[in-house]
C-alpha positions in Angstrom: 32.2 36.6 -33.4 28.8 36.4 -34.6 26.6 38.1 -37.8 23.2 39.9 -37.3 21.4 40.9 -39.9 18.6 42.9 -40.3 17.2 45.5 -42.5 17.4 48.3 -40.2 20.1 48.9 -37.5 19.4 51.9 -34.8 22.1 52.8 -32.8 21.1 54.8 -29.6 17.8 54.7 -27.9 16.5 58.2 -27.3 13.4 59.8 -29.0 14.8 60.0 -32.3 16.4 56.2 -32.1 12.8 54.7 -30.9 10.6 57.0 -33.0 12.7 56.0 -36.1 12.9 52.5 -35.0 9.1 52.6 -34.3 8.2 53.6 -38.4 10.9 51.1 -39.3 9.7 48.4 -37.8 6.5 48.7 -40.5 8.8 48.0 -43.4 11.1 45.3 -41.9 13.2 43.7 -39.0 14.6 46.5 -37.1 17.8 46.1 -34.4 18.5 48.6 -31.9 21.2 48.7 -30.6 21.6 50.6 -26.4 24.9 50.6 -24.2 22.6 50.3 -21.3 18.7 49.2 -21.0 17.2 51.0 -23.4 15.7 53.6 -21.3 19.2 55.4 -20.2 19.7 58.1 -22.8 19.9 62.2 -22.6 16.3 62.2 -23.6 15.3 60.4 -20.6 16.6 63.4 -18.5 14.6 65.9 -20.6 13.0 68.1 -17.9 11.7 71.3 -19.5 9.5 69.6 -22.4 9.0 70.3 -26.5 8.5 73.2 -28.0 5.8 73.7 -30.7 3.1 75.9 -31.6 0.1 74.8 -30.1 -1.9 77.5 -28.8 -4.1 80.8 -30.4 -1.7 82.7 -29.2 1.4 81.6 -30.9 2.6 81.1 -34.3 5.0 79.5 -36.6 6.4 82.9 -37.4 7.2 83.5 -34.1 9.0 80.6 -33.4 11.1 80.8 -36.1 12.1 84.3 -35.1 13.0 82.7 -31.5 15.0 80.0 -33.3 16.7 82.0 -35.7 17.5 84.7 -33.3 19.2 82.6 -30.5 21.0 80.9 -33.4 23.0 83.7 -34.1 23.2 83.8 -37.6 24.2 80.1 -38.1 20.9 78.8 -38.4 19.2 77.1 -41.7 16.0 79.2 -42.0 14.5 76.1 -44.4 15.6 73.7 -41.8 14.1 75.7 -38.8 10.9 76.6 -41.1 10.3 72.9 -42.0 11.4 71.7 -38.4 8.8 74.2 -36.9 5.7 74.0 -39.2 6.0 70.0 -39.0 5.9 69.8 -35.0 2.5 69.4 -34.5 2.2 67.0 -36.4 4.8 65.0 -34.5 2.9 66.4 -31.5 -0.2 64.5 -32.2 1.9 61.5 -32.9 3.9 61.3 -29.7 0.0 61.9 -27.6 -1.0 58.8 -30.3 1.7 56.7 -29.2 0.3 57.3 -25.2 2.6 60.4 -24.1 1.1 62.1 -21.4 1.8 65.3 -21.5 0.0 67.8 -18.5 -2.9 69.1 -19.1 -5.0 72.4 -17.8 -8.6 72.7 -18.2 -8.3 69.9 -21.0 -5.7 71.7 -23.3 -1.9 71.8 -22.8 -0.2 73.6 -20.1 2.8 75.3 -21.8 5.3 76.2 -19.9 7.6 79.4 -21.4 11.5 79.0 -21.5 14.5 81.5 -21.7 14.7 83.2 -25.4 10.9 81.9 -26.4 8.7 84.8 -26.9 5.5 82.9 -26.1 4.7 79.6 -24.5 5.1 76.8 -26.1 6.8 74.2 -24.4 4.6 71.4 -23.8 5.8 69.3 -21.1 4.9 66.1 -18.6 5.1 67.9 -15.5 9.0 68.9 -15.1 10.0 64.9 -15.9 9.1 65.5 -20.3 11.8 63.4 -21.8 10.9 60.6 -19.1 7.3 60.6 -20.2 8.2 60.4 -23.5 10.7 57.3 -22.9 7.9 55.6 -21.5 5.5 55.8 -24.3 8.1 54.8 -27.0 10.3 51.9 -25.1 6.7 50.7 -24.6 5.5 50.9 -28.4 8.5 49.5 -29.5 9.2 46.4 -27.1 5.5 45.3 -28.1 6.7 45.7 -31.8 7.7 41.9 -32.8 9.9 43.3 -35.6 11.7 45.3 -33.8 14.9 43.5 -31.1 16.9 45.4 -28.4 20.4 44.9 -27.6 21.1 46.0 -24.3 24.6 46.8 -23.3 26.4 46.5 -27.0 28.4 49.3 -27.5 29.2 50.1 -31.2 32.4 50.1 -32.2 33.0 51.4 -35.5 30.7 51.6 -39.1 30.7 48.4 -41.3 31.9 50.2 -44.6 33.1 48.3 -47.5 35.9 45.8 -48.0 38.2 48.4 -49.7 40.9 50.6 -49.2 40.1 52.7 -46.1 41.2 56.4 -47.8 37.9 56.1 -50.2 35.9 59.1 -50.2 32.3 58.6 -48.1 30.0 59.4 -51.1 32.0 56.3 -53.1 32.2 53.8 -50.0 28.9 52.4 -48.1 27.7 51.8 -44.4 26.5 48.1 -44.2 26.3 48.6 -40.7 28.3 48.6 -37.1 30.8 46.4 -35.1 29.1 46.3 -31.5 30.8 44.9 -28.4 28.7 42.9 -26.1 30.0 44.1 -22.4 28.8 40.4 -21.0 31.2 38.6 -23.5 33.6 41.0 -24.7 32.9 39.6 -28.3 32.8 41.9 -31.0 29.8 41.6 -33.4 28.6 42.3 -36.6 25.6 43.9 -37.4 24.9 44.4 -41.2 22.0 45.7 -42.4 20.3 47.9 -45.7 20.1 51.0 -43.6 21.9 52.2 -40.5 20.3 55.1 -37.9 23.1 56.9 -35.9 21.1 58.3 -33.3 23.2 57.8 -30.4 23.0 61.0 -28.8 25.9 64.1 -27.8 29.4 64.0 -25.7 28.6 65.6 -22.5 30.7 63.3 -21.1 33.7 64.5 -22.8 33.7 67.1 -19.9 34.2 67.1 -16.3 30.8 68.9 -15.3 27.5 67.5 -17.7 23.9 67.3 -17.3 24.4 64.1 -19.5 23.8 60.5 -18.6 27.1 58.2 -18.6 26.4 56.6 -22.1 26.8 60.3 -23.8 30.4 60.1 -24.6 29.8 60.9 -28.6 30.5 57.3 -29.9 28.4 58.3 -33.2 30.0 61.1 -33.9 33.5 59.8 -33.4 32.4 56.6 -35.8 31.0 59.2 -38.0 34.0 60.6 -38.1 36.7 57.7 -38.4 34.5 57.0 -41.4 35.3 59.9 -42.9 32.4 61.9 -42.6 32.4 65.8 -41.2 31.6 67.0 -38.3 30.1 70.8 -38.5 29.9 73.7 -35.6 31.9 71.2 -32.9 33.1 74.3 -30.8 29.3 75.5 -30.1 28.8 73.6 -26.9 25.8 74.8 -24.9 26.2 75.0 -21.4 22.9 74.9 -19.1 23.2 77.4 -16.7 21.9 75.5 -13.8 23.0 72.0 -12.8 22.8 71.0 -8.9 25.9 71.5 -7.4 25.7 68.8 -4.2 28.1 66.3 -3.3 25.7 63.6 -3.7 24.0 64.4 -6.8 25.1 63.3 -9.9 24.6 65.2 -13.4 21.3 66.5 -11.8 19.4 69.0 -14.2 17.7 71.8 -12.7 15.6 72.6 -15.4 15.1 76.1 -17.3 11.5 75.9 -16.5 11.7 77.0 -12.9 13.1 80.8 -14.2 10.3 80.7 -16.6 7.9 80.4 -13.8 9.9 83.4 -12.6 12.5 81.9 -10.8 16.0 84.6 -9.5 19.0 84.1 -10.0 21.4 84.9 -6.8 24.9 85.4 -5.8 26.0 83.6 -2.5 25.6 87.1 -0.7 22.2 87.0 -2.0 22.0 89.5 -4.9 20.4 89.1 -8.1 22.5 89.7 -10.8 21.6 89.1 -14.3 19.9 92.3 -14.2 24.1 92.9 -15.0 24.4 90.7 -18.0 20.4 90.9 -20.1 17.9 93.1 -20.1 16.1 89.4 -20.1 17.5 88.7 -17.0 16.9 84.8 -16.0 15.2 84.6 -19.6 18.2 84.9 -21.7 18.8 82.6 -23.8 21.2 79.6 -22.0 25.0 80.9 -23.3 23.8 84.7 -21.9 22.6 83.1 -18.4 26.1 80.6 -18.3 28.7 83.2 -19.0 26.8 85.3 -16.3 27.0 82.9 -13.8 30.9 81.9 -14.9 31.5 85.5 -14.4 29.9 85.6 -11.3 32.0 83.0 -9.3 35.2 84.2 -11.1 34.3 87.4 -9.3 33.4 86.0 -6.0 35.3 83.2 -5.7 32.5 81.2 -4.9 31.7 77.8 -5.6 28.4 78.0 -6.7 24.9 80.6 -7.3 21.7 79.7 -6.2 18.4 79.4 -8.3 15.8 81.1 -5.9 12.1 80.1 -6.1 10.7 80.4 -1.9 8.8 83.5 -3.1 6.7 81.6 -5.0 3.9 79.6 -3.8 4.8 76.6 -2.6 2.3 74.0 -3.5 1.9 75.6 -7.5 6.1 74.6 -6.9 5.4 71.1 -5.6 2.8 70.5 -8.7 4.7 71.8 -11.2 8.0 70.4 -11.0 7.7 67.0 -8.4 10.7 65.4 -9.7 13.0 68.1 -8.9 11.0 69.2 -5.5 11.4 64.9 -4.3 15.3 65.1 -5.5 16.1 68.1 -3.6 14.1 67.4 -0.6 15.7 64.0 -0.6 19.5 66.1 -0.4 17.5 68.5 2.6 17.1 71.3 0.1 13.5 72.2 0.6 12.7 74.3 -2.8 9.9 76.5 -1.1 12.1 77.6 1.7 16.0 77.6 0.4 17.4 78.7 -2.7 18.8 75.7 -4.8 22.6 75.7 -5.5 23.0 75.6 -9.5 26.4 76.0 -11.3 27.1 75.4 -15.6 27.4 72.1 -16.8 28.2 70.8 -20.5 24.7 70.0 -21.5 24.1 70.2 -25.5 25.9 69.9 -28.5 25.0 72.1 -31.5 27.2 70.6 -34.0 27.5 67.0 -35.2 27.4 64.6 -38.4 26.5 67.0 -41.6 23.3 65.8 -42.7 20.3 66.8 -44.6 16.7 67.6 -44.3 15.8 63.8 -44.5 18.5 62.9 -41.9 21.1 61.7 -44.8 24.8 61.7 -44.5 27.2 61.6 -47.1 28.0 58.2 -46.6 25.6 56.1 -48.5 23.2 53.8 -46.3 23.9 55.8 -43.2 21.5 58.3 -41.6 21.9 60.5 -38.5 19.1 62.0 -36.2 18.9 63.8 -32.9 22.0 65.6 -31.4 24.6 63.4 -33.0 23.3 65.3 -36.3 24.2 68.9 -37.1 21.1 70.0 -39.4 21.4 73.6 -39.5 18.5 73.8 -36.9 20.6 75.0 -34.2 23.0 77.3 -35.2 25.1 78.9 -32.8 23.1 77.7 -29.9 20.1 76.0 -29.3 16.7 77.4 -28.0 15.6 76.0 -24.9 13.9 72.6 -25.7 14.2 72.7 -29.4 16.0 69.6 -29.1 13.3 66.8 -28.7 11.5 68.4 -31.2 14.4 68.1 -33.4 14.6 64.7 -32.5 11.2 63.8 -33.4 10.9 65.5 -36.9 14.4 64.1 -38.5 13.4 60.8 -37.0 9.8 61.2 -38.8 11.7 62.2 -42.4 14.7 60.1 -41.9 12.3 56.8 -41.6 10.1 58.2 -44.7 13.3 58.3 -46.6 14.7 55.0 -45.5 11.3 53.1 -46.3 11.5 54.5 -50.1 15.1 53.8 -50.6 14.5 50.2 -49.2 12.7 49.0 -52.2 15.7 49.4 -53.7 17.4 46.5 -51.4 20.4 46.5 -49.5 23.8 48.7 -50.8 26.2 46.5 -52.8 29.4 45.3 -51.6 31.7 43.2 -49.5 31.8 44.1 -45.4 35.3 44.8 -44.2 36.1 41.7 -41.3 36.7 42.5 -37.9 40.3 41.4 -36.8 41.9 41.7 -33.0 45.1 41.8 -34.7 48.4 40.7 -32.0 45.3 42.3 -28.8 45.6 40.7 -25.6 44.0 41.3 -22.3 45.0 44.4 -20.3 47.1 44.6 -17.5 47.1 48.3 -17.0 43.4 49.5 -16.7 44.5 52.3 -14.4 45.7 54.6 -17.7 42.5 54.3 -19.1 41.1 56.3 -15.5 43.6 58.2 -15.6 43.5 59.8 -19.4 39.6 59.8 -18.9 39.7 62.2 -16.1 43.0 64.2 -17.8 40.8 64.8 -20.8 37.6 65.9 -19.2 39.3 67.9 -16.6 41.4 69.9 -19.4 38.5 70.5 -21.3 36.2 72.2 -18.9 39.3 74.4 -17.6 40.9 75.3 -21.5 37.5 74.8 -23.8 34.8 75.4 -21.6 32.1 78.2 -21.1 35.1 81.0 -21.7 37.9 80.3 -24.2 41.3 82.3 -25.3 43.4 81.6 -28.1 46.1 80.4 -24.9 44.1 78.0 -23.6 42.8 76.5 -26.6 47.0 75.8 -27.8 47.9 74.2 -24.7 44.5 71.7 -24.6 45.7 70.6 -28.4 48.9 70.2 -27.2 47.9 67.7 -24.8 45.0 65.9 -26.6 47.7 65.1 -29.1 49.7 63.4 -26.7 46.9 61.4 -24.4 45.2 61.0 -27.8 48.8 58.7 -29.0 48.1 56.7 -25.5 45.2 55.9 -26.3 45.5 54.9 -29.8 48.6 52.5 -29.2 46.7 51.3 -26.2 43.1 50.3 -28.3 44.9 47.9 -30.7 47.4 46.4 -28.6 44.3 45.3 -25.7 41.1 43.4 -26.3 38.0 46.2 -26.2 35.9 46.9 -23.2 33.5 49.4 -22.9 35.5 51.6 -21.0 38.7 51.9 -24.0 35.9 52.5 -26.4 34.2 55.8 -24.3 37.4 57.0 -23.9 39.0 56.5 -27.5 35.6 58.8 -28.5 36.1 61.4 -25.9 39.4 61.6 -27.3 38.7 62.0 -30.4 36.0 64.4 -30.2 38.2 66.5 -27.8 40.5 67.3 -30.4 37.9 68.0 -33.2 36.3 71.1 -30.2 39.4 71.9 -30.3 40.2 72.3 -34.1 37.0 73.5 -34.3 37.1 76.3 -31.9 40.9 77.7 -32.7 39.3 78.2 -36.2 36.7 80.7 -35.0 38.4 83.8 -34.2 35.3 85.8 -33.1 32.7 85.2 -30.4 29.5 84.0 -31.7 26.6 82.0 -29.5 28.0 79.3 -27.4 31.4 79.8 -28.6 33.3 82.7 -26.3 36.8 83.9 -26.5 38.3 86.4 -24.6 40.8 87.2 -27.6 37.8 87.7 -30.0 34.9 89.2 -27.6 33.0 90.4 -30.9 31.4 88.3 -33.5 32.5 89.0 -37.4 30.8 88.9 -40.3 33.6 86.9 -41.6 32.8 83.9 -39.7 29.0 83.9 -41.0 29.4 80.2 -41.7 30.1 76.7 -40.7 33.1 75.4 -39.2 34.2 71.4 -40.7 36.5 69.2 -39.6 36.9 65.6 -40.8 39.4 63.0 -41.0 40.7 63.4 -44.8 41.0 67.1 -45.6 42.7 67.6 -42.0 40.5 71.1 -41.5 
């Protein structure tokens, strides 16, 4: 085992990781730390783009009123007010640091989304969170203060050498464990500040739009720390993933029903006309539950996203990556409908933390969808997200750079210890719980939930979760134990999280409580000590 130490550590590599890493770097030595090269993260598959206010024809009052509506009452107005006057500023800083985003007749071409009143979503073409990858894995690998660690998974928070029942506010993160997959040695990274921006937990169910690496390992270390973990049961669904044999967690993004894309049943009928008077631009839990009600109805495995009545070389221009990758399965865009179903895509909830991206733990800071802000609510407005990413990166980095003069946070780290671990001679139950948990929670806690359902998927998370446990301390780590200790974990806080909201509200549906209630006008919190 070896000790790192910097004055910054970044865990996760997506916008809000590289953009806070990027502002870091000015100060001091920053780490980041990235389960795979850094340019594998969920905002690397950000098709539709960022929203902001941009154009004549828009304003900040407007967007807020999108934001606040499709939250569903859950939302912070402050936090959507100061996350929505500041983005363009972060706008001009992501073009700065050489985004490319598309262009028409030398101004923005903004694309318009389901639940946005206006356009407003700047994008690159339909490949937005790619773009944006580029321009700040670039910046920041020709930054000398700041060093990647590809494939190091972090395993838990560095807190304090002292009795592990201390309350967050009196302990301190000096920084994260990290395995490195090459070695299988555990290491230490301490440093004054730590950034959890490691991204959501698609991966904790069978069907996602997320890459591999989002498997919620900041949240779960978040948690095990002691910290909460707010609004867990709002889980957005996107309402059209490719459904193929041979594609993989293949968006198909909301843009193409903004450009007036139908929604059809196998036999060809458009049906959201059903469900929203805004048909295919309802907000994304409307348009999910539609389609989940659909192929209940019909039996069928999938719908299809129709776009051949539009022209065909405006299609090819405005969304090439998704035309090449459907073309390259024989779907030709322009001539066949494109088979869609739901897949787990967002999370709304995450580590409580404030409007400068601080958590309760001192020295630890969380930013982008690991976070719960308040900016969300309920559910999220279609690409709200990067923007969130970009503007808690932007305040947690100011923050961070005044509390540094202050030095590093006092104390002792806790040692890493294997304890009696040896290697493993039964990898298959790790397979085997990985797919029992992800298949349970897309058929008990998925898009449609009952009170039923939701008792017999805690039931069994409690037992797999007792596996898995026993099985982390008594076998040296691998990445694979670590992904599916945090699936497991998070599992059961959706779960705790959504028996405790007996009403239907945004994202969160349940057959036994089809109407929201006033009674449920707030947050739902679940952490380790109070057992909520």
């Amino acid at each position: 085992m070896s000790t790192h130490k910097f004055d910054f550590l970044v865990i996760g590599s997506g916008a809000a990781g590289l953009l806070a890493a990027h502002k870091l770097a000015k100060t001091g030595r920053v780490a980041v730390l990235t389960k795979r090269s850094p340019e594998i993260s969920n905002s690397n598959l950000a098709q539709g783009g960022i929203a902001a206010v941009t154009s004549a024809n828009d304003t900040f009052a407007l967007h807020i009123a999108d934001t606040l509506r499709t939250g569903a009452g859950l939302s912070d107005a402050r936090i959507v007010k100061l996350t929505i006057t500041e983005a363009p500023a972060r706008i001009e800083e992501l073009v700065a640091l050489g985004t490319g985003f598309t262009l028409k007749n030398g101004v923005f071409e903004l694309g318009l989304e389901g639940g946005h009143s206006r356009r407003r979503v700047l994008h690159a073409a339909d490949a937005t969170g790619r773009e944006i990858e580029r321009a700040l894995v670039a910046t920041c690998r020709s930054d000398p203060n700041i060093t990647f660690f590809p494939f190091y998974s972090a395993v838990d928070l560095i807190l304090r050498a002292r009795p592990a029942r201390v309350r967050p506010r009196r302990n301190a993160c000096l920084g994260a464990y990290a395995l490195e997959e090459s070695t299988g040695i555990v290491h230490s990274f301490l440093a004054a500040r730590t950034v959890l921006a490691s991204g959501g937990a698609g991966k904790v169910y069978r069907y996602t739009s997320n890459p591999d690496v989002a498997t919620g390992d900041g949240m779960a270390m978040a948690y095990r720390a002691g910290l909460e973990l707010l609004n867990m049961e709002f889980v957005q669904f996107h309402p059209t993933c490719l459904y193929h044999p041979q594609a993989k967690s293949f968006l198909i993004s909301e843009a193409l029903r903004g450009e007036g894309g139908i929604l059809r049943s196998a036999s060809g009928a458009a049906f959201m006309k059903n469900y929203s008077r805004e048909k295919e631009l309802a907000p994304r839990d409307i348009v999910a539950r539609a389609i989940d009600s659909e192929l209940k109805r019909t039996g069928d495995d999938c719908v299809y996203l129709d776009m051949t009545h539009l022209d065909a070389a405006f299609l090819k221009k405005r969304f090439p990556t998704i035309y090449a990758q459907c073309l390259k399965l024989g779907i030709d865009i322009t001539k066949t409908p494109i088979p869609v179903v739901p897949a787990a895509h967002f999370f709304c909830g995450g580590v409580r933390a404030d409007d400068r991206g601080r958590t309760a733990l001192p020295g630890l800071y969380a930013v982008g969808e690991v976070a719960h802000t308040g900016l969300h609510g309920a559910n999220r407005l279609a690409s709200n997200s990067l923007l969130e990413a970009c503007v808690f990166a932007h305040r947690a980095a100011e923050d961070i750079t005044r509390a540094y003069v202050r030095g590093p946070l006092p104390g002792r780290p806790a040692r890493w210890t294997t304890g009696n671990a040896r290697p493993s001679d039964e990898a298959v139950i790790i397979t085997h719980n990985w797919d029992e948990i992800r298949t349970l929670m897309w058929n008990y806690v998925g898009i449609v939930r009952s009170d039923k359902r939701l008792a017999r998927a805690a039931a069994r998370v409690k037992i797999i979760s007792g596996e898995i446990i026993k099985y982390y301390w008594d076998f040296f780590l691998t990445r694979d134990l670590l992904e599916l200790r945090n699936i497991a974990c998070l599992a059961d806080v959706i779960i705790r999280s959504a028996r405790s909201r007996k009403e239907s509200r945004g994202l969160h549906y349940t057959v036994d409580y089809p109407k929201p209630s006033d009674k449920f006008i707030k947050l739902t919190s679940v952490d380790r000590y109070c057992g909520k």
